[in-house]
C-alpha positions as CSV (number, residue, x, y, z in Angstrom):
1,X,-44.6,-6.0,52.9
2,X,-42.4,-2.7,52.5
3,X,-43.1,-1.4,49.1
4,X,-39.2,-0.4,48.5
5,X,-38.3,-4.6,49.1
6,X,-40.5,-5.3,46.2
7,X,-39.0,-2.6,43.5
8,X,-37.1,-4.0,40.7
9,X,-34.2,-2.4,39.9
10,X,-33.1,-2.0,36.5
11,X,-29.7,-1.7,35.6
12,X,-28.2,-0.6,32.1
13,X,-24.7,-0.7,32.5
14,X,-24.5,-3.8,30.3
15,X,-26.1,-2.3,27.6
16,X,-23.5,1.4,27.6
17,X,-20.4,-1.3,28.4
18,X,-21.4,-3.3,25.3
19,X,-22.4,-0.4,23.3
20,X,-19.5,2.2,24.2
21,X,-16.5,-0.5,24.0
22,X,-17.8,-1.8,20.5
23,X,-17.7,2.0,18.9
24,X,-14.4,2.3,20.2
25,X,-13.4,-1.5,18.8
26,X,-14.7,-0.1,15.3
27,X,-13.0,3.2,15.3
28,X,-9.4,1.7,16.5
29,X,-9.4,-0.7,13.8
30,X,-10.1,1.6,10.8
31,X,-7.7,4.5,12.7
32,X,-5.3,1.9,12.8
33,X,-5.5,1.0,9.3
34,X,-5.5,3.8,8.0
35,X,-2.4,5.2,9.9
36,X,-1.2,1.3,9.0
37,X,-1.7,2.3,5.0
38,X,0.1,5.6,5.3
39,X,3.1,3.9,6.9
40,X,3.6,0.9,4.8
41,X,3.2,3.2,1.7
42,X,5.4,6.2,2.5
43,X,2.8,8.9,2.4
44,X,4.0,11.1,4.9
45,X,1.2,12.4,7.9
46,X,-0.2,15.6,8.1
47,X,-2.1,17.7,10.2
48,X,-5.6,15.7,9.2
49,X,-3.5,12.6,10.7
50,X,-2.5,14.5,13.8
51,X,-5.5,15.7,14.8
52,X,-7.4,12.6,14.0
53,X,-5.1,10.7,16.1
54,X,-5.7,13.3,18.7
55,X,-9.3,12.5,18.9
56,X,-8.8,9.0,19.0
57,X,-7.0,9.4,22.2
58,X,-9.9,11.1,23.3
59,X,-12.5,8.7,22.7
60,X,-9.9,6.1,24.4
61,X,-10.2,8.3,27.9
62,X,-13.7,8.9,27.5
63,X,-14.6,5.1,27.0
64,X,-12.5,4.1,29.8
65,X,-14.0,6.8,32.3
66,X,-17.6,5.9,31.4
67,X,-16.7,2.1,32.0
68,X,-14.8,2.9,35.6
69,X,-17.6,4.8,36.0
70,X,-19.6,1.8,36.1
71,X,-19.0,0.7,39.1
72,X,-20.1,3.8,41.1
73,X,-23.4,3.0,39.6
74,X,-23.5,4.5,36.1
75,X,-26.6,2.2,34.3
76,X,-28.9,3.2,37.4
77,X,-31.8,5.1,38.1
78,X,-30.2,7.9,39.9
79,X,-33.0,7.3,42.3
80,X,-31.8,3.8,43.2
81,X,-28.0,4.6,43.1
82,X,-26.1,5.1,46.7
83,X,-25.8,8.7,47.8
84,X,-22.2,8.7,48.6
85,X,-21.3,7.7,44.8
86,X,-23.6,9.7,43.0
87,X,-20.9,13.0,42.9
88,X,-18.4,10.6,41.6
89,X,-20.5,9.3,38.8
90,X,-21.0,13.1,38.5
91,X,-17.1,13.6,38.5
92,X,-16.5,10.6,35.7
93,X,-19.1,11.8,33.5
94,X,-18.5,15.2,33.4
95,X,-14.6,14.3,32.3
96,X,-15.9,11.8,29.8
97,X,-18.2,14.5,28.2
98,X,-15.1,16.8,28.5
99,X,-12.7,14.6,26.7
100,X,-15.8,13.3,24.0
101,X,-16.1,16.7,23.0
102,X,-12.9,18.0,22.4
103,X,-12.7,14.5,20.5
104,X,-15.7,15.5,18.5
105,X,-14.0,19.1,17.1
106,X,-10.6,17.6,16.9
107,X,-11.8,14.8,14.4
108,X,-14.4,17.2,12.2
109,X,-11.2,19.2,12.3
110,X,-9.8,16.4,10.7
111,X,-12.3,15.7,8.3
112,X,-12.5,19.4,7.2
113,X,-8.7,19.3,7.1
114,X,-8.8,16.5,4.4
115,X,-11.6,18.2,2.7
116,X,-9.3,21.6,2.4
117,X,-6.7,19.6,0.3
118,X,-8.9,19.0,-2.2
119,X,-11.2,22.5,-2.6
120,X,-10.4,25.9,-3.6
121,X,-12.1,29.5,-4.2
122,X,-14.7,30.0,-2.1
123,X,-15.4,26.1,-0.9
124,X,-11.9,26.2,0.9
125,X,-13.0,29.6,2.6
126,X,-16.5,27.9,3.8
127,X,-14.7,25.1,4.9
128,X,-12.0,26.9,6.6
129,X,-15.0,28.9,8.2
130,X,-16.8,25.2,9.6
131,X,-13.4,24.4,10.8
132,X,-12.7,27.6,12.8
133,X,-16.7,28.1,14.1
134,X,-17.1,24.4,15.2
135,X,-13.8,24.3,17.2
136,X,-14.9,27.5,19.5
137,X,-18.5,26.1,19.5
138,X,-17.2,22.9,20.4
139,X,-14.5,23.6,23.2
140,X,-17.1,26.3,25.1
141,X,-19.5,23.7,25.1
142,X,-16.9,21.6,26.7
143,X,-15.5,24.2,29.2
144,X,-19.5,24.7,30.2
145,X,-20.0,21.0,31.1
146,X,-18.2,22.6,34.7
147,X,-20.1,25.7,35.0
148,X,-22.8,25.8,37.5
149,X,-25.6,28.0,35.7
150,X,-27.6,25.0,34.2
151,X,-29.8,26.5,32.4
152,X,-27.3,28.6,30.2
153,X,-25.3,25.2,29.7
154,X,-28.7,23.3,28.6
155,X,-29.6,26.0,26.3
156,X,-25.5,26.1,24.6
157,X,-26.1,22.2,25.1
158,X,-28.6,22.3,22.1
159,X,-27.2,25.0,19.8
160,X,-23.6,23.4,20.0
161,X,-25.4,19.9,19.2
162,X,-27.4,21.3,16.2
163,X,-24.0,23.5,15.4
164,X,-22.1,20.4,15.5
165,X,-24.7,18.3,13.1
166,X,-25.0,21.0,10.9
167,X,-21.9,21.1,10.3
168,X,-21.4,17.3,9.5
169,X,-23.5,17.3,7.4
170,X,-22.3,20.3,5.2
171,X,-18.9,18.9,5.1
172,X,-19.5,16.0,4.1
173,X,-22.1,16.9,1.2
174,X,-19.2,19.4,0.2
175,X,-17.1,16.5,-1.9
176,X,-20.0,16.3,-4.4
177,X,-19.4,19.5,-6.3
178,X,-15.4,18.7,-6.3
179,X,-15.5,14.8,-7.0
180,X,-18.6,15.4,-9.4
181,X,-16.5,17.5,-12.3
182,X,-13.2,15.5,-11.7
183,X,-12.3,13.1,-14.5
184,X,-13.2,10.1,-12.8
185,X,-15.4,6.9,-14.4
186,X,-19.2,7.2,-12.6
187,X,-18.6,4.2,-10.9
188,X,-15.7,5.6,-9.3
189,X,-17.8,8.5,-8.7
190,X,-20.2,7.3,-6.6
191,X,-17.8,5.3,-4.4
192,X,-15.5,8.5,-3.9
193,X,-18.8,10.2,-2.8
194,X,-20.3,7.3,-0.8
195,X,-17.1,7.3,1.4
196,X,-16.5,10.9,1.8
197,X,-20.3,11.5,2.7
198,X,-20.4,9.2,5.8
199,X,-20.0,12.1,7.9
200,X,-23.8,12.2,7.5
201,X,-24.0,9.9,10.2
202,X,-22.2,11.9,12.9
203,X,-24.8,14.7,11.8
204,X,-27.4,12.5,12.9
205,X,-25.6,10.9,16.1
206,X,-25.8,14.8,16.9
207,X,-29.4,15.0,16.4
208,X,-29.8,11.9,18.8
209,X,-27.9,13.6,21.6
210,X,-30.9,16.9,21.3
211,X,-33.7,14.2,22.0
212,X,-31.6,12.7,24.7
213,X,-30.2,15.9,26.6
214,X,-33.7,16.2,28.3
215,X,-32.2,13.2,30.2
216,X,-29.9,15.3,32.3
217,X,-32.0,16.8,34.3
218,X,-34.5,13.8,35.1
219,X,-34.1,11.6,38.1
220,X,-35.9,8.8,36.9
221,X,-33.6,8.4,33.6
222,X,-30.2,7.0,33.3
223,X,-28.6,9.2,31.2
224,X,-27.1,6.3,29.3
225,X,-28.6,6.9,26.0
226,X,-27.0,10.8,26.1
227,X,-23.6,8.4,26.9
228,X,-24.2,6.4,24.2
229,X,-25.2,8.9,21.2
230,X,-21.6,11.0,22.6
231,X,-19.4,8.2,22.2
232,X,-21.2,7.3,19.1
233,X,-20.8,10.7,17.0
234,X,-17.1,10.4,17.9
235,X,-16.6,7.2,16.7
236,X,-18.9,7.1,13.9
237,X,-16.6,10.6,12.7
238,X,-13.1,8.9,12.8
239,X,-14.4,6.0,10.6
240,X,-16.2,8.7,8.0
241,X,-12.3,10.5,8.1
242,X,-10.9,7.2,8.0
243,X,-12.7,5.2,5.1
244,X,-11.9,8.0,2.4
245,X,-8.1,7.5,2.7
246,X,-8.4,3.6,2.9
247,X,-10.7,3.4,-0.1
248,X,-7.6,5.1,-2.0
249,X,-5.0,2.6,-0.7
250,X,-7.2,-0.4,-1.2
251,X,-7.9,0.5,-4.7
252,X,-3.8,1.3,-5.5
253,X,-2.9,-2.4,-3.9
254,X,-5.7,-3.9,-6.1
255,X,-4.2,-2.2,-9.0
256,X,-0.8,-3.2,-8.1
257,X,-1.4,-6.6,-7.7
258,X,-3.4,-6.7,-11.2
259,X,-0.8,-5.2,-12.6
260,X,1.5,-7.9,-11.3
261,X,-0.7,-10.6,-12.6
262,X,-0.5,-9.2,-15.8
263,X,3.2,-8.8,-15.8
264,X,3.7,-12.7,-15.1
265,X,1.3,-13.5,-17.2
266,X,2.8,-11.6,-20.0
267,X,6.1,-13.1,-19.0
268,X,5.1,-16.7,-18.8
269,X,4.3,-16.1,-22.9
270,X,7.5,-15.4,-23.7
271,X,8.9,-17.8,-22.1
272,X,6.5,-20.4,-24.1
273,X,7.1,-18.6,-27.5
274,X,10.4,-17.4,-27.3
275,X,12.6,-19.3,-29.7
276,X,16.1,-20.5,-28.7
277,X,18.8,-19.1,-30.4
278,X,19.5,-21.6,-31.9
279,X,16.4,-21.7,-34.0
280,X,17.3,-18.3,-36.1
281,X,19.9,-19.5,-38.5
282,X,20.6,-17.7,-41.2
283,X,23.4,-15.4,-42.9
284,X,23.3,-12.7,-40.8
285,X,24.8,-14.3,-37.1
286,X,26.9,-12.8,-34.9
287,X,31.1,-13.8,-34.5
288,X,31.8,-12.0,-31.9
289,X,29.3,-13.3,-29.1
290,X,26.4,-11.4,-30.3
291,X,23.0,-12.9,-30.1
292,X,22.3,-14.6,-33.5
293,X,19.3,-13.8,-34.5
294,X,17.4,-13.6,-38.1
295,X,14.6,-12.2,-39.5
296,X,11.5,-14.3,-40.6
297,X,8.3,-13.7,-42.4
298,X,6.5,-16.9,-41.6
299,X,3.4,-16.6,-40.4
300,X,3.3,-17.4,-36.7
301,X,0.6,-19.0,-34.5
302,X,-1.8,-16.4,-32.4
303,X,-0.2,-15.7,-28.9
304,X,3.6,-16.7,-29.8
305,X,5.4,-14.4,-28.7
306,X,7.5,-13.1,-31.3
307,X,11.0,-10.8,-30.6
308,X,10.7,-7.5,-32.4
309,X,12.9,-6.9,-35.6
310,X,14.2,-4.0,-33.9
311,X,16.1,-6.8,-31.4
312,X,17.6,-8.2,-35.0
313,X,21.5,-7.8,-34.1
314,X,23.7,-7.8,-37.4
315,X,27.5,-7.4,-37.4
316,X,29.5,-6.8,-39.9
């Protein structure tokens, strides 16, 4: 029996479809809400909006060129894939790395943008230095994913990864000096901080891609766990820019609507204890269509609401 008619073929293109179209479900929904929050409330966008929007475009082409990409036999052993479509799956993944890191730098520009707004001194000159440093590490490392010399790429591979984590992680542990001497209750401390440090997690997704870039040059892997990590530090960045700004409009609609309770509330006691005016009689009422009212010292049951003498309307 031919050895090659027994060899099992394993296929993970399930796996990177399932994985790589869920991260992008989860990042459109909290992108959208958060540009949804902005527009129902009036807050005009700004250039943390643009650019984050800009990288959500990004990780839209790079999804949808990984999962065309599919069906030229991304998932596969490239061993077992056919020969004629292994320099398109070359073509599709190279423009999906393309467009995944420009995504990356475009939302950390994003998140260091919103970061900015809040810090001064020498915090807004560090950040402004991230911002600047991670953008040209970024982008070269993009423009290299097309440049032949492999060994040079691999190497600026691995420094733009730990560049990139690095960076994440410093921006987002930068909000704790700022949010940690604002007047703010602890409790609304720690949830200010909790949201604005979940760029953490793109820091680690970065990590993820160093163990996995050994893949690239290893015929018997698949390269879909590099695919996955990429798409994964991308979208795991938009919602850590996102969650911030929705935490802020969640809490302002809570208050509003409490406040709103409390208004009917309060209105649905006067309404019970307000007296009619024809209950104040007395010596002082108006003739000429004022509202007649009077002045009483009896002692009036708790919760009644009871008009203020300054509403007392006397006409001479």
């Amino acid at each position: 029996m031919d050895a090659d008619s027994t060899k099992v073929v394993v296929d993970y293109s399930p796996l990177l479809l399932r994985s790589i179209w869920s991260m992008f479900g989860f990042a459109t929904l909290f992108a959208w809400l958060r540009a949804f929050a902005k527009l129902t409330t009036g807050v005009p966008f700004w250039w943390d909006d643009h650019f984050l929007n800009a990288s959500w475009l990004c990780l839209l082409v790079s999804t949808a060129l990984l999962a065309r990409s599919v069906d030229f036999g991304t998932g596969l052993h490239f061993e077992d894939m056919v020969l004629e479509n292994i320099p398109i799956v070359a073509e599709y993944s190279f423009a999906a790395g393309f467009a995944t890191i420009l995504g990356q730098a475009w939302s950390k520009t994003s998140f260091g943008l919103t970061i900015l707004r809040i810090s001064d001194g020498w915090m807004r000159w560090l950040v402004l230095f991230i911002i600047i440093s991670m953008n040209l590490v970024l982008t070269t490392n993009a423009i290299l994913l097309y440049a032949q010399c492999t060994p040079i790429r691999r190497l600026f591979d691995e420094l733009a990864e730990v560049y990139s984590g690095v960076g994440d992680i410093v921006l987002a542990m930068l909000p704790w000096k700022i949010v940690w001497k604002a007047k703010l209750f602890k409790r609304e401390k720690i949830g200010v901080l909790v949201a604005m440090s979940l760029g953490v997690f793109s820091g680690i997704m970065s990590f993820l891609k160093i163990i996995s870039l050994g893949e690239i040059s290893d015929v018997r892997s698949t390269t879909v766990d590099l695919k996955i990590f990429g798409i994964a530090e991308l979208a795991v960045t938009i919602i850590a820019v996102s969650i911030p700004i929705l935490r802020v409009f969640i809490r302002q609609g809570h208050r509003s609507y409490v406040s709103k309770s409390s208004t009917g509330q309060r209105s649905n006691q006067v309404s019970a204890g307000y007296q009619s005016p024809t209950a104040f009689s007395g010596n002082h009422e108006s003739q000429r269509g004022g509202i007649p009212m009077k002045q009483t010292t009896v002692a009036e049951p708790i919760g009644v609401y009871r008009p203020p003498e300054s509403w007392a309307r006397y006409e001479v």
